[in-house]
C-alpha positions, 0 to 999 in steps of 0.5 A: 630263972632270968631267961624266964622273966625275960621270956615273958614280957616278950610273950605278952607283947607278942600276943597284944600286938596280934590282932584286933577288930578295932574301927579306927585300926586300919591294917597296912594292907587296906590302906590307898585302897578303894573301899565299898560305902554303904549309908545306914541308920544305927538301930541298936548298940549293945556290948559285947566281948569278943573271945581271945584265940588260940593260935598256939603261940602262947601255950608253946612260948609258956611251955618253952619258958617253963620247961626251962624255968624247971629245969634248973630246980634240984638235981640231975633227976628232980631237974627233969620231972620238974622241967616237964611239970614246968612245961605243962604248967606253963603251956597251959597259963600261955594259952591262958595270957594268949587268950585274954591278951587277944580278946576285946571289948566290942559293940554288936550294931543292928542297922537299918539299910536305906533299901530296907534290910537289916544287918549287924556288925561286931566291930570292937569299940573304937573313939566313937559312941554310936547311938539309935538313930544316928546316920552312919556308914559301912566301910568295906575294904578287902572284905572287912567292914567297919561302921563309923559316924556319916559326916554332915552333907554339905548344903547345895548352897542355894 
């Protein structure tokens, strides 16, 4: 039962730290990176929620944790069975924590590009609120893009 409640926490702290889509999150790989920017006006924002993955970590963590777990419950013969049980039982809340622990609250941006198309993003939500009308910027490096708030340009000074 100990090495239970250690093999969970572990877990979950694995599966936070897997991945996110978060604008102000920039991966160990893109940075001191040249990136791609790109003008535009927001046309839209609304809410969305980007589902988790399953990636099969969590299922074979809670089913290592939980064959173990039942294991150690009754006698020679009970201790199997209820080890099996143990380890289905907790593949199937892994592969539940892994999946809630990776999914995110996010934002789908329609924008305006100064050429005239439209394009539309999913980036999770991030310190900036951005509105309709409000100039922003695509950032594109390694093929990932995020849009962040254009800064003000500086005045030509005449």
């Amino acid at each position: 039962m100990k090495r239970t409640l250690i093999a969970a926490p572990l877990l979950l702290a694995l599966i936070a730290g897997c991945s996110t889509t978060n604008p102000d999150v920039i991966h160990p790989g893109d940075a001191q990176r040249l990136s791609q920017v790109q003008d535009a006006t927001v046309l839209s924002v609304r809410p969305v929620r980007v589902d988790g993955s399953q990636s099969g970590i969590g299922g074979t963590a809670g089913a290592v944790a939980g064959g173990v777990a039942g294991s150690t419950v009754g006698g020679k013969n009970e201790s199997v069975v209820v080890g099996v049980l143990g380890a289905v039982v907790g593949a199937m809340l892994g592969n539940a924590i892994e999946r809630a622990g990776t999914s995110e609250d996010a934002v789908e941006i329609v924008l305006q590009m100064r050429n005239g198309d439209r394009r539309a993003i999913v980036q999770a939500k991030g310190q900036e609120t951005l509105m309709p009308g409000e100039a922003v910027m695509l950032v594109t490096t390694s093929g990932r893009t995020r849009v962040t708030k254009s800064p003000p340009v500086a005045g030509s000074g005449t």
